[in-house]
C-alpha positions in Angstrom: 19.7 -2.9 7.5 23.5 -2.9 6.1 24.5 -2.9 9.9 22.2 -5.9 11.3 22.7 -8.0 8.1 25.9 -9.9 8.8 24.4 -10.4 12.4 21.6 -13.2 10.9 23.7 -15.7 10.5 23.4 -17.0 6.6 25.1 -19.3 5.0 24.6 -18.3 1.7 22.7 -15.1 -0.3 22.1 -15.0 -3.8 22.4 -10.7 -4.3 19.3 -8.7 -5.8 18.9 -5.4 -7.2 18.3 -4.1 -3.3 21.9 -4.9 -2.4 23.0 -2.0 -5.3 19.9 0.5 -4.8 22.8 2.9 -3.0 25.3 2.7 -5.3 28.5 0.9 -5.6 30.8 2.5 -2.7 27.4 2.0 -0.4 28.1 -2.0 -1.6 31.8 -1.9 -1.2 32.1 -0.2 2.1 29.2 -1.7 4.0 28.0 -5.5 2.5 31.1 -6.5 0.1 32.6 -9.0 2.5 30.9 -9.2 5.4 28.0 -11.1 4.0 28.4 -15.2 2.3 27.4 -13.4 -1.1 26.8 -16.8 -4.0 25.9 -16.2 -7.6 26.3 -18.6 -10.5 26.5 -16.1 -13.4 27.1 -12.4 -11.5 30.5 -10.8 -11.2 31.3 -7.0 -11.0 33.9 -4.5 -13.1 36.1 -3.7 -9.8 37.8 -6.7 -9.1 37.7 -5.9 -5.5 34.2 -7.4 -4.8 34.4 -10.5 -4.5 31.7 -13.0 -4.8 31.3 -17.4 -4.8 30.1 -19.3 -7.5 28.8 -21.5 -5.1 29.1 -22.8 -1.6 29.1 -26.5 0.2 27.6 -26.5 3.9 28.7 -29.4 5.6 25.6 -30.2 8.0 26.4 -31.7 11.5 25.5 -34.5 10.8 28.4 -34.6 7.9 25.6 -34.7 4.7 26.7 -31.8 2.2 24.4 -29.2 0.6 25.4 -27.2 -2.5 24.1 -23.4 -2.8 24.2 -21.9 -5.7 22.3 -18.3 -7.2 21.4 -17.3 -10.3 20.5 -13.8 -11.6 18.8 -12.1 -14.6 20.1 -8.9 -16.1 16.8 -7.1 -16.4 16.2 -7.1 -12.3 19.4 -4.7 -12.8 18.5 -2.3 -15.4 16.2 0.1 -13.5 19.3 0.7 -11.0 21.5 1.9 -14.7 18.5 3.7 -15.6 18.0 6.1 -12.2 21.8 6.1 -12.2 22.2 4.2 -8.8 25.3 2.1 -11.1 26.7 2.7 -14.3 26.9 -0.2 -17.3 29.4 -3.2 -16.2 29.0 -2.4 -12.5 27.4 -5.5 -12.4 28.1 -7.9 -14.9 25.0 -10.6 -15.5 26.1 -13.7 -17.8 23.8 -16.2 -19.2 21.7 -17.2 -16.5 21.1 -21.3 -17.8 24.1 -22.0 -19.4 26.9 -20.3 -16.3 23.7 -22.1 -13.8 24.3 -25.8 -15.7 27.5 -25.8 -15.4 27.9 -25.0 -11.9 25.0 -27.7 -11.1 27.1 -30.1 -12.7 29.9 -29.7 -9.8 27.6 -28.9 -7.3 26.1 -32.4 -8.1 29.5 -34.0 -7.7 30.2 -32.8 -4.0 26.9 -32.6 -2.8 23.7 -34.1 -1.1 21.5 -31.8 -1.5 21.7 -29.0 -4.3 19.8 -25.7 -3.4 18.9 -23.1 -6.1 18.4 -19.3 -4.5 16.8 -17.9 -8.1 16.8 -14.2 -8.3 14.7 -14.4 -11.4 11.2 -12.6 -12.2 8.1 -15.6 -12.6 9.3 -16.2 -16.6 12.7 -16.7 -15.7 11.8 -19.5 -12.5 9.3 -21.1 -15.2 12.4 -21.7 -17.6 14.6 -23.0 -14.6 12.1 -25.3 -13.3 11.1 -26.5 -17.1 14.6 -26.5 -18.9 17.0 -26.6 -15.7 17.7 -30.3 -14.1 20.6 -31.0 -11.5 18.8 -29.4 -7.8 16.1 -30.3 -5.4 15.1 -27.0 -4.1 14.7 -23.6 -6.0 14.0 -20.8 -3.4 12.6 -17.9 -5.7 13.9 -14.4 -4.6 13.0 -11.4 -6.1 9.6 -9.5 -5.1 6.5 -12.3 -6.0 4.0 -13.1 -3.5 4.5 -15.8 -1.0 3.8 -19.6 -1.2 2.1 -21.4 1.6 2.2 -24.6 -0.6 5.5 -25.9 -2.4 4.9 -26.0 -6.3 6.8 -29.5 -7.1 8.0 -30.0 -10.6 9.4 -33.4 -11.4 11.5 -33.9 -8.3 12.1 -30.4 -7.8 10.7 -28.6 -5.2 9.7 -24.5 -5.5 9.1 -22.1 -2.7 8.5 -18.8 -2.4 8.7 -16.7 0.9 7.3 -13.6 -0.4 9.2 -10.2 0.7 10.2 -7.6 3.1 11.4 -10.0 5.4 7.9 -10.8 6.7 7.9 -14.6 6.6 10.6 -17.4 6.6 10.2 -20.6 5.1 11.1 -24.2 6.2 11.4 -27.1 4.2 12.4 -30.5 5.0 14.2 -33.4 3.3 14.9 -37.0 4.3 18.1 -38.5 3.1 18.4 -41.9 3.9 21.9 -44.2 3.8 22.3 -44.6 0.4 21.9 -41.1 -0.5 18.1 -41.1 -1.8 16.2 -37.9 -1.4 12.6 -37.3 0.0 11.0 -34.1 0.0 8.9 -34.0 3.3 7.4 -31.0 4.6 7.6 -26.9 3.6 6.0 -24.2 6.4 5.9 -20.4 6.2 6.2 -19.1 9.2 5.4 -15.3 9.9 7.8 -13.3 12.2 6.0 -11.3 14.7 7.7 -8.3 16.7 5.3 -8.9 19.6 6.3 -12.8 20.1 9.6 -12.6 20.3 12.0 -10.5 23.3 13.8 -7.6 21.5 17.7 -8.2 21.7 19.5 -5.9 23.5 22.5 -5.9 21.2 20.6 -5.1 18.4 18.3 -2.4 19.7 21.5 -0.7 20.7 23.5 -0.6 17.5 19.7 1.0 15.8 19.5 3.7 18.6 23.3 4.7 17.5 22.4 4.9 14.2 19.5 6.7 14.1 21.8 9.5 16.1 
């Protein structure tokens, strides 16, 4: 998984709890890096990981769209607990105030402002209730999947469930001056059988499985 990763093409992950399941030198040697890792309020104790606040994506088409992540502490504490990290590994700030702030500058270089919440259901119910400054939240974490958008004010929510089974689409007009329509939202599933295995791929999982 660690191998193909970087091979997707992102433009921006907000890190879970999944990314540290190995253990700090499993981050370091293998993710830390090589993947475009985003996170409002997460930082770590070696000062060799790096990781963004935020990023800007300049589209083709020149419109600009601010990613940001945000994290809780508590999707962190069963790692301390079985030992996978030790306390200040990974260093979780306060998840509004750090997520605020960063909106705030995201709002002032971008078009569009994108949320990637790696929060449990509680947490996305604060952001979408208490939070203001994005137009999409993309929930993370492990809940089930969304084949409707849940639209709160003028922010949209989607979730695309887990395990890599689905991937969501969603679509926004932005006219001239700027103004924002939310337009359409589609989870499509991924199936093995429909699409031609990649050669390049196969071959780096037959290497490592020797």
């Amino acid at each position: 998984m660690a191998a193909v990763y970087p091979l997707l093409g992102y433009d921006a992950i907000c890190p879970g709890d999944q990314e540290f399941i190995n253990g700090m030198n499993f981050y370091k040697s293998k993710l830390n890096g090589k993947l475009p890792f985003i996170s409002t309020n997460l930082s770590f104790s070696d000062k060799e990981l790096k990781i963004e606040e935020y990023k800007i994506i300049t589209l083709e088409n020149g419109l600009k769209v601010g990613v940001t992540g945000v994290n809780f502490n508590t999707g962190f504490r069963y790692l301390i607990r079985s030992e996978a990290i030790v306390v200040d590994d990974v260093i979780v700030d306060k998840a509004f105030d750090k997520l605020r702030h960063t909106l705030k500058k995201l709002n002032e270089e971008s078009d569009l402002v994108v949320v990637l919440a790696h929060l449990n259901r509680e947490g996305i119910v604060k952001t979408l209730d208490h939070v203001n400054g994005f137009d999409l939240l993309i929930g993370g974490h492990k809940d089930i999947e969304f084949y409707h958008p849940r639209l709160v004010d003028n922010k949209v929510y989607v979730q695309n469930g887990n395990d890599g089974e689905k991937i969501g689409k969603v679509v926004f007009d932005i006219d001239a001056k700027g103004n924002k329509k939310f337009t359409s939202y589609e989870l499509i599933k991924v199936l093995s059988d429909k699409y031609a295995r990649e050669e390049k791929i196969e071959k780096m999982i037959r290497e490592l499985e020797e």
